[in-house]
C-alpha positions as CSV (number, residue, x, y, z in Angstrom):
1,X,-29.8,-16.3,-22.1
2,X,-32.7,-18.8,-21.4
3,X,-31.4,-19.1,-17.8
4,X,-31.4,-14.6,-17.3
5,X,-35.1,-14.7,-19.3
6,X,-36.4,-16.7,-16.8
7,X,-34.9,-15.8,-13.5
8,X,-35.6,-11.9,-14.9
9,X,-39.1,-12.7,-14.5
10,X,-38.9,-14.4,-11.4
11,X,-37.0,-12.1,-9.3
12,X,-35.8,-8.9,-11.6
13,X,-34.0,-7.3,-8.7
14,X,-31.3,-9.4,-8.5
15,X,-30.9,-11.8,-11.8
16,X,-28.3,-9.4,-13.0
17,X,-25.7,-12.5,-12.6
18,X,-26.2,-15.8,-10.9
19,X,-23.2,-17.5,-10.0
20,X,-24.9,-21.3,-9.9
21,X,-23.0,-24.6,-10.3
22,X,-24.6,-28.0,-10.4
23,X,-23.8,-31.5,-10.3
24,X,-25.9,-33.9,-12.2
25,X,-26.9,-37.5,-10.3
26,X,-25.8,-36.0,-6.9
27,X,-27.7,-35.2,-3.5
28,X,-26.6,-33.0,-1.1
29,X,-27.2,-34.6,2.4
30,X,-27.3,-32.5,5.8
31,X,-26.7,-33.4,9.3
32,X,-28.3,-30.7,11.9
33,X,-30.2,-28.1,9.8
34,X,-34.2,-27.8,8.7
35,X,-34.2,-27.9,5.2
36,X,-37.6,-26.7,2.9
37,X,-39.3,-28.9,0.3
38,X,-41.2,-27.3,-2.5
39,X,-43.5,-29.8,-4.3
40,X,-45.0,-29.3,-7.6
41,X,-42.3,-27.5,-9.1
42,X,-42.3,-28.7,-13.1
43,X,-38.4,-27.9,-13.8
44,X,-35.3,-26.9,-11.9
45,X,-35.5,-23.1,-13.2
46,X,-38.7,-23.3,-10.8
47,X,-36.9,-24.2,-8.4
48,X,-34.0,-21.7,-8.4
49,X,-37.3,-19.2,-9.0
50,X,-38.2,-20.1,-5.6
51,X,-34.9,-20.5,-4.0
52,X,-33.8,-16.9,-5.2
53,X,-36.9,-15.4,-3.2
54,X,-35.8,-16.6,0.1
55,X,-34.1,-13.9,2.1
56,X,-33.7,-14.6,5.9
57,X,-32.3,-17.2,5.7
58,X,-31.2,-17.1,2.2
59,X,-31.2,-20.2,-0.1
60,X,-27.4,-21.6,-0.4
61,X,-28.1,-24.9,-2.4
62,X,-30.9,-27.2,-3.8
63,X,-31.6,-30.5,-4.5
64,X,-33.6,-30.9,-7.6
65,X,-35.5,-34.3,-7.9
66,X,-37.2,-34.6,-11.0
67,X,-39.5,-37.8,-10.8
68,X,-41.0,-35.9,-8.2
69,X,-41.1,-32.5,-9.5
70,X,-40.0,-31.3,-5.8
71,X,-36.9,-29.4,-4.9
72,X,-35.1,-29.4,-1.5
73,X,-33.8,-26.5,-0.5
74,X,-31.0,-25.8,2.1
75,X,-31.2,-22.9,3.6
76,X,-28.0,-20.5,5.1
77,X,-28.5,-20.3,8.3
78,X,-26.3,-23.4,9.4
79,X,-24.2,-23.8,12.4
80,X,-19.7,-24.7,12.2
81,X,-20.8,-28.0,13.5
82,X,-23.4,-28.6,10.2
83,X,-21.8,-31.4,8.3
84,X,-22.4,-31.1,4.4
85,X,-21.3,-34.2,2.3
86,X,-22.3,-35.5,-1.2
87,X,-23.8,-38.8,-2.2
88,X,-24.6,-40.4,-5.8
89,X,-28.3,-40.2,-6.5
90,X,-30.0,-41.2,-9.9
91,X,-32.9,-39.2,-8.9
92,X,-31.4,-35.7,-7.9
93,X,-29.7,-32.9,-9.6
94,X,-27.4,-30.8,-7.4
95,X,-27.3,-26.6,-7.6
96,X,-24.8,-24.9,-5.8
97,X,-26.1,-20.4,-5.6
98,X,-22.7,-19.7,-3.5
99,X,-19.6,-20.6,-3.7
100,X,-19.3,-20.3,0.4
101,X,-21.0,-23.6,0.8
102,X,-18.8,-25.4,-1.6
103,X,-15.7,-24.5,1.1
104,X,-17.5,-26.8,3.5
105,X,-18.2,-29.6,1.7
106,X,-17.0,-32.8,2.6
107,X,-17.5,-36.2,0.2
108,X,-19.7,-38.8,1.9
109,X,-16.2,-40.9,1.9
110,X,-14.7,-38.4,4.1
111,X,-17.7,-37.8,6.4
112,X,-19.1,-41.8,6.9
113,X,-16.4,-44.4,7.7
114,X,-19.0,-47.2,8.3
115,X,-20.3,-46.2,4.7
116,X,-16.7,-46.6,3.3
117,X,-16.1,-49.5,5.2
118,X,-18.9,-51.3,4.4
119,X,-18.5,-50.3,0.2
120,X,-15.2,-51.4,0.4
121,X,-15.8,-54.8,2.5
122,X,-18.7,-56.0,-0.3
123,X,-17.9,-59.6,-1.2
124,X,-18.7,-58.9,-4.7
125,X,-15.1,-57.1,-5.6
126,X,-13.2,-59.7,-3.7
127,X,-10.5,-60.5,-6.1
128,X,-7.5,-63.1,-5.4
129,X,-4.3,-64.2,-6.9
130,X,-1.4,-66.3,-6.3
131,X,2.1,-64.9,-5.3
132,X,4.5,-66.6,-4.0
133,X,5.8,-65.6,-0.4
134,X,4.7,-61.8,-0.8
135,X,6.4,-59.6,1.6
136,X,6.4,-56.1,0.4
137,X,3.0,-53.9,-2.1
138,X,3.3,-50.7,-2.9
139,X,1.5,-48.5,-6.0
140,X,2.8,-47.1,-8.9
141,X,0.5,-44.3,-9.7
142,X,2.0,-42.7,-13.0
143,X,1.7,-46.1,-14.5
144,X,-1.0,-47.6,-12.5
145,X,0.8,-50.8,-11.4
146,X,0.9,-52.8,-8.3
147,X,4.4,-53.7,-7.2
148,X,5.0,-56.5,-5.2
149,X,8.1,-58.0,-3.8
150,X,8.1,-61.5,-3.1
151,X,9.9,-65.3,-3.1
152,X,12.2,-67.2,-0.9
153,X,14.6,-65.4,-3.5
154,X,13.4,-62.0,-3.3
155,X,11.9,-60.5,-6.7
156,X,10.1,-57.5,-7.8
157,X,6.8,-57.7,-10.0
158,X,4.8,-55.4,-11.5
159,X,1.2,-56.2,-11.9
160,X,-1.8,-54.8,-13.5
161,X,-4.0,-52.5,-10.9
162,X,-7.2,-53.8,-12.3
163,X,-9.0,-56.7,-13.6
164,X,-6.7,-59.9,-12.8
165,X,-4.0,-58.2,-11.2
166,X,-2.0,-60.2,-13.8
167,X,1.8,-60.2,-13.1
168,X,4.0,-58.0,-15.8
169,X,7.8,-57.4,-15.9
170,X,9.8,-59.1,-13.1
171,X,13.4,-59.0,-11.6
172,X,15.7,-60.7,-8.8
173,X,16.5,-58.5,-6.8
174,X,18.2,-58.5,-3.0
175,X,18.4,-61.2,-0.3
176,X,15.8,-59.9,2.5
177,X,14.1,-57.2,-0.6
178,X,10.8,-56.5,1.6
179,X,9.6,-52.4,1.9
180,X,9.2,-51.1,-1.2
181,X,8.3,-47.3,-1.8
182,X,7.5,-46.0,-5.0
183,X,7.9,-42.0,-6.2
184,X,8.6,-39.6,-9.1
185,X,9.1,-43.0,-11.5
186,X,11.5,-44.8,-9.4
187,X,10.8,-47.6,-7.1
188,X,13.3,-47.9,-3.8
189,X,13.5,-50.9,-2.1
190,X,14.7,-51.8,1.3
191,X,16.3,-54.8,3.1
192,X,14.2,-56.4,5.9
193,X,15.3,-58.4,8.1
194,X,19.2,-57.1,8.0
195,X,21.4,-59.6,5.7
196,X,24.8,-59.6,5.3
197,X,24.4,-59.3,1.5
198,X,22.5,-56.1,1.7
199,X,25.7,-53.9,2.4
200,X,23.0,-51.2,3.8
201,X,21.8,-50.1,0.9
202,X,18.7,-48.3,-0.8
203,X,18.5,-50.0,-3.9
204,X,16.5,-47.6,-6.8
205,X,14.9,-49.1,-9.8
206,X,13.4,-47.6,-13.0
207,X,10.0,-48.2,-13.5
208,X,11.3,-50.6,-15.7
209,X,13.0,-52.7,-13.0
210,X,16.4,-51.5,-13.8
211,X,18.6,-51.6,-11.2
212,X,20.0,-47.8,-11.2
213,X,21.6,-46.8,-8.2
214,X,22.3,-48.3,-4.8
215,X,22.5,-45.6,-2.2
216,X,24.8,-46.4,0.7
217,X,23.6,-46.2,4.4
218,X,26.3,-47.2,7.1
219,X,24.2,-46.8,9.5
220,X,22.1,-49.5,9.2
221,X,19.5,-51.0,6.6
222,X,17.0,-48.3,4.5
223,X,13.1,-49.1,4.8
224,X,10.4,-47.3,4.1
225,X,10.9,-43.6,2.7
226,X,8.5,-40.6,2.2
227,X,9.1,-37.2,0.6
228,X,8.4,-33.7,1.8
229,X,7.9,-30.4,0.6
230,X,7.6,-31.1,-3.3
231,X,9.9,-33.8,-3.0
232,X,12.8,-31.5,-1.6
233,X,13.1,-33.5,1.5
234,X,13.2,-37.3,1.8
235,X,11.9,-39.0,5.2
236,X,13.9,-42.4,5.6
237,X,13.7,-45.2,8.5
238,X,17.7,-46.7,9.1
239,X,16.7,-49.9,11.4
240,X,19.7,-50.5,13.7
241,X,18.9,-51.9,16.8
242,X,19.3,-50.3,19.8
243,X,19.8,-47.0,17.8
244,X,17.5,-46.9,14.8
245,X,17.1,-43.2,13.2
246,X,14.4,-41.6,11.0
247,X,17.1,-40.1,8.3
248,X,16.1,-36.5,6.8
249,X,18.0,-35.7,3.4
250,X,18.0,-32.8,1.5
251,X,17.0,-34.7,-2.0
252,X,18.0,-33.7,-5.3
253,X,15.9,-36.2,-7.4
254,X,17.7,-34.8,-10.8
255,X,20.9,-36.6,-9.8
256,X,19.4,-39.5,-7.2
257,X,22.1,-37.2,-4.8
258,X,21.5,-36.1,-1.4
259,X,22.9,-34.4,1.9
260,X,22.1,-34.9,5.2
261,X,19.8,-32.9,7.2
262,X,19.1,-34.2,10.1
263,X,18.8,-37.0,11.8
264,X,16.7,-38.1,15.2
265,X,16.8,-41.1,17.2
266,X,13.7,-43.5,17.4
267,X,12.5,-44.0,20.4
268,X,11.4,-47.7,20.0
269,X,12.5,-50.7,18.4
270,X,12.2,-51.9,14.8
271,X,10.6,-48.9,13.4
272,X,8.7,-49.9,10.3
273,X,5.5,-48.4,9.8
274,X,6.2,-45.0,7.5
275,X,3.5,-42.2,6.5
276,X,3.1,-38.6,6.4
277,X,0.3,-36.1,6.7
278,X,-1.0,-34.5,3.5
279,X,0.4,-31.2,4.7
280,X,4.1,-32.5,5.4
281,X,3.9,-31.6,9.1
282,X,3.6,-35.0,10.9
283,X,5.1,-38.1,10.4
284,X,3.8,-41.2,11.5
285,X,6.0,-44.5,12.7
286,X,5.7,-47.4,13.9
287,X,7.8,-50.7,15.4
288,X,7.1,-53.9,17.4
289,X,4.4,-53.0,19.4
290,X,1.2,-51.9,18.6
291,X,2.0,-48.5,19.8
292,X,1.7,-45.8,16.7
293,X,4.1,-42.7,17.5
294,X,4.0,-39.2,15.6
295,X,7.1,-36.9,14.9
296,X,6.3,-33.1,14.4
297,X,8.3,-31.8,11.5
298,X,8.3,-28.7,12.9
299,X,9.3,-29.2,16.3
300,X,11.1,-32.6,15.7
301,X,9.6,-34.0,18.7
302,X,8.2,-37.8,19.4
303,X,4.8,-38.0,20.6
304,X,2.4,-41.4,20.9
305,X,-0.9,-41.0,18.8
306,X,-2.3,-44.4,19.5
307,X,-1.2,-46.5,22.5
308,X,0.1,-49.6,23.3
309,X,-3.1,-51.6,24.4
310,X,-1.3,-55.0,25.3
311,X,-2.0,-56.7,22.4
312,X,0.3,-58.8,19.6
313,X,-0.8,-56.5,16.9
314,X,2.1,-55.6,15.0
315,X,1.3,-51.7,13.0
316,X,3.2,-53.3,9.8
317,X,1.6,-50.3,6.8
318,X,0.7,-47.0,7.6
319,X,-1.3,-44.6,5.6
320,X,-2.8,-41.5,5.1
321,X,-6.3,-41.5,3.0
322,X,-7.2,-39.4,0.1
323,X,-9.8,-37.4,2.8
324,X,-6.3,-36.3,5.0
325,X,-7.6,-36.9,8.3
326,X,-7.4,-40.9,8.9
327,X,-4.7,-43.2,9.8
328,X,-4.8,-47.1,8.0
329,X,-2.6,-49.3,10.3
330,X,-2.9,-52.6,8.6
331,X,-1.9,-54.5,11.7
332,X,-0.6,-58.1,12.0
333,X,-2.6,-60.5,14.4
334,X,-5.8,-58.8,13.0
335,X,-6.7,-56.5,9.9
336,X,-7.5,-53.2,9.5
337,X,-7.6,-50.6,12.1
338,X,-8.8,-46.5,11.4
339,X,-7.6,-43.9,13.5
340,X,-8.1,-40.0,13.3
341,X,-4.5,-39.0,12.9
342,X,-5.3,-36.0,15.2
343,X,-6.2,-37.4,18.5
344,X,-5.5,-41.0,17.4
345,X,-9.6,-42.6,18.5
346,X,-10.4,-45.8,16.2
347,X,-13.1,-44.4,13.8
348,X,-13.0,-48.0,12.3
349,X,-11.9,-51.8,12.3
350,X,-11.8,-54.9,10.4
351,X,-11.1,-58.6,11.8
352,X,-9.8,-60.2,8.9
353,X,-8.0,-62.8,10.7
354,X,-9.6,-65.9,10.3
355,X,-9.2,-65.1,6.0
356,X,-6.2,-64.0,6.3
357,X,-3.4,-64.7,9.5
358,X,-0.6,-63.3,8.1
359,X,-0.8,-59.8,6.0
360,X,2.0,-58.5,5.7
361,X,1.6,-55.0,3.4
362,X,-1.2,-53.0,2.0
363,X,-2.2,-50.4,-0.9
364,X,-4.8,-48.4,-0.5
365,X,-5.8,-45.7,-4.0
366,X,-6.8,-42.7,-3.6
367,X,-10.7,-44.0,-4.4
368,X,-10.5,-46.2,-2.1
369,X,-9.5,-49.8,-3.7
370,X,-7.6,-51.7,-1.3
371,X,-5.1,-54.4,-2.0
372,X,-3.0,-56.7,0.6
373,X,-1.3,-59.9,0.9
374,X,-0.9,-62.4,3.0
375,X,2.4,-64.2,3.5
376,X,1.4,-68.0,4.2
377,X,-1.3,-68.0,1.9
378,X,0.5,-66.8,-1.1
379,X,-2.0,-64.1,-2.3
380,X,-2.8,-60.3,-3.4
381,X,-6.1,-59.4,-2.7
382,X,-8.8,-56.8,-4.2
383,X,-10.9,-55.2,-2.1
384,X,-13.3,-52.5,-3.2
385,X,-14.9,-50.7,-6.3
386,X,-13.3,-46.6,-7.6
387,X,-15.6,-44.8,-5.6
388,X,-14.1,-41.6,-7.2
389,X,-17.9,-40.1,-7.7
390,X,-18.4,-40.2,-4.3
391,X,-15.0,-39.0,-3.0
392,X,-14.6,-36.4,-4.5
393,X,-16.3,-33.1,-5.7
394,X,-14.0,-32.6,-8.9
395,X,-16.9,-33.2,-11.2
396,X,-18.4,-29.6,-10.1
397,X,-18.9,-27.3,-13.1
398,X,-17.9,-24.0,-12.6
């Protein structure tokens, strides 16, 4: 009732109900709009005194700093183009007076690459450990594990996501075991390149490395998979040379069963590079060059997103951030690159050759920890601290 008393006396007319939310050690930062300071203002009730009494333009949001006993307030008369993010501030106090704004927020993750780039490159969460000829990373997200597959004599490990990556339960498994996918609490694991041992196969595991099921393929050897529509549709790359398909089944994850779909040609050789849009309605491949292509899922037609620029960079991991609207290519001959997945321009890029010459897979979390290895070195690598505070506006009290 404190909250009513007070903003009753302020501004009777329209205290009735105040829908506010706020967000403790958080600014809210604006590109492109004239915000209004108010100084002297000895508590945050002040503050939403004052805000309340704004009418053209009405007050939308406030930043409430209180070693300064100032508030900031942002006002409603902002453009489509206005960009609103969040950021971590030890000094601020975040209010929210309409839930309209809160539709256009945007993390400071998902609105500052260079930011993101530069958190994630600090030398201080370099991590490194040993692992013997790793070829294939992927991330178990139910049980928080790494899972790398690795050795002359290929074997899968699980190892711890944090700390010292230390190395848990461990199995042989196929000559040529490489991409590795993990979903729903199995892990499925491909053979690359072909052997004659491999039988074309998609070999499923328990997330206790038990071997469960091995899913024929006569068409040539599985790789990388992802899953559509709640898992009711599984996305799978066959690598045959000359005639290579991405393979659509109709999944029925209850029995590891399936029927076909569909199935469309690739257009290129050695398709590898798997992911998907958040929304299910692009897939993203790649092969031997460093061209990236996109598939429509509703049209079913090849397009290119990022072109070939005559280089040896080899697109070996694809993948889709947390934010939806970036493609990771963790490219051979080089390191990183960033793309927007829409009209495929490099937002980012990272030269990590000279560390590392020959990465061959990546991870990277939803909060934006990323994990690699490189082949001739023998390692998995940490980069990055959880930056889930400032990716995400889940800790907003309603």
């Amino acid at each position: 009732m404190l909250y009513y008393i007070v903003f009753i006396i302020c501004v009777p007319s329209i205290t009735i109900s105040i829908p506010y939310s706020n967000i403790s050690q958080a600014q809210l930062m604006i590109d492109q709009l004239t915000t209004i300071w108010l100084y002297n203002q000895s508590s945050w009730s002040q503050c939403m005194c004052q805000a309340l009494q704004y009418q053209s333009p009405s007050t939308v949001a406030f930043n409430f700093f209180s070693s300064m006993n100032a508030c900031q307030l942002i006002p409603s008369n902002f453009s489509n183009s206005t960009s609103f993010y969040i950021m971590p501030s030890s000094s601020s106090k975040l209010f929210f007076l309409t839930k309209t704004i809160i539709y256009k927020l945007k993390s400071i993750c998902c609105s500052d690459i260079a930011w993101l780039m530069n958190n994630i490159q600090q030398s201080d969460t370099f991590r490194s450990v040993n692992v013997t000829k790793p070829v294939g990373l992927a991330l178990d997200t139910d049980l928080k594990k790494l899972l790398v597959t690795y050795g002359n004599t290929r074997s899968i490990q699980q190892r711890n996501l944090t700390g010292s990556m230390a190395g848990g339960r461990t199995v042989f498994s196929k000559t040529n075991a490489q991409p590795i996918t993990y979903n729903e609490g199995y892990y499925y694991v491909g053979i690359n390149p072909p052997a004659a041992s491999s039988s074309y196969n998609f070999y499923i595991y328990y997330i206790n490395l038990t071997r469960i099921y091995d899913l024929p393929f006569p068409e040539g050897d599985p790789q990388r998979a992802v899953w559509l529509y709640n898992n009711s549709l599984m996305c799978l790359i066959i690598q045959h040379d000359p005639n290579s398909t991405l393979t659509f089944l109709n999944w029925h994850s209850s029995s590891m069963n399936f029927t076909y779909n569909r199935t469309i040609i690739v257009p290129f050789s050695q398709p590898y590079g798997l992911a998907k849009s958040n929304d299910d309605t692009m897939i993203y491949v790649s092969g031997n060059t460093s061209t990236i292509y996109q598939l429509s899922t509703k049209t079913f037609l090849w397009s290119v997103l990022v072109s070939n620029n005559n280089t040896n960079e080899i697109p070996m991991t694809l993948i889709i951030d947390s934010c939806g609207q970036r493609l990771w290519a963790l490219m051979s001959g080089f390191g990183i690159r960033v793309y927007n997945r829409i009209y495929g321009n490099e937002l980012a890029s990272w030269n990590m050759s000279m560390s590392f010459p020959t990465l061959y897979d990546m991870v990277l979390t939803y909060d934006y920890e990323l994990y690699l290895i490189d082949y001739s070195l023998n390692v998995l690598v940490h980069y990055g601290s959880p930056l889930s505070q400032q990716c995400s506006i889940d800790g907003l009290k309603t």
